[in-house]
C-alpha positions in Angstrom: -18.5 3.4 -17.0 -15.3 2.8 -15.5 -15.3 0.8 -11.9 -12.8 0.9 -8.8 -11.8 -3.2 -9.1 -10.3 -4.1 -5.3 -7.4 -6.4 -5.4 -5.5 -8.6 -3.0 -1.6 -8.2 -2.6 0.8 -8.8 -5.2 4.3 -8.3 -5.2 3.9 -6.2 -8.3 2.2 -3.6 -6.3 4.6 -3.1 -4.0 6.0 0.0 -5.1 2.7 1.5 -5.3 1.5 0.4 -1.8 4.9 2.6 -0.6 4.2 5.0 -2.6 0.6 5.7 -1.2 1.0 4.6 1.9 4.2 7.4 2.1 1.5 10.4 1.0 -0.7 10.2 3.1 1.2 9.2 6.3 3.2 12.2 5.6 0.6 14.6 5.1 -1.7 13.5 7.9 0.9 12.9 10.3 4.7 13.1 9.2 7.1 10.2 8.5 8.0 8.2 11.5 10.7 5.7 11.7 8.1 2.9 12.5 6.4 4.3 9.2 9.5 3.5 7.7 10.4 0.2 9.0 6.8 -1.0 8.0 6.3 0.1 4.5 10.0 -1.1 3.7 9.0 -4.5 5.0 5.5 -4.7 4.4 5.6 -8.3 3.0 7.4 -9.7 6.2 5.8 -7.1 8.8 2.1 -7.3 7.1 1.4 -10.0 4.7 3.4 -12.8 6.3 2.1 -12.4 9.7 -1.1 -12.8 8.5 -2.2 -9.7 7.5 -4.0 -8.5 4.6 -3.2 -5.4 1.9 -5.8 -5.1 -0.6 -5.3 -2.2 -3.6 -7.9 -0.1 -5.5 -7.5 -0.4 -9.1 -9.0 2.4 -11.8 -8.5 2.5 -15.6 -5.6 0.8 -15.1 -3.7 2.2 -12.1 -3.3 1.6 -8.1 -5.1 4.4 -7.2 -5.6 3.5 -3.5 
């Protein structure tokens, strides 16, 4: 059986962290420029402040 494997923020995920992060803020609640701001600069506005982004890997892929 294939698991959901949680990981902690790499750089190599960052395009995939936009690009989920860009779904479903835009269908829940529409694109702000805040939104923007943040998920452009998520390393410096997120991860160097402290912060933590952690990914859900399945067969392979960020899936969450």
């Amino acid at each position: 059986m294939d698991k959901v494997t949680i990981l902690e923020y790499d750089s190599a995920y960052a395009e995939d962290f936009k690009r989920i992060s860009y779904a479903w803020i835009d269908q829940y609640f529409g694109i702000q420029n805040e939104d923007r701001q943040l998920l452009e600069n998520h390393k410096t506005e997120i991860i160097d402040k402290g912060g933590t982004i952690l990914f859900a890997a399945y067969q392979g892929k960020i899936v969450g």
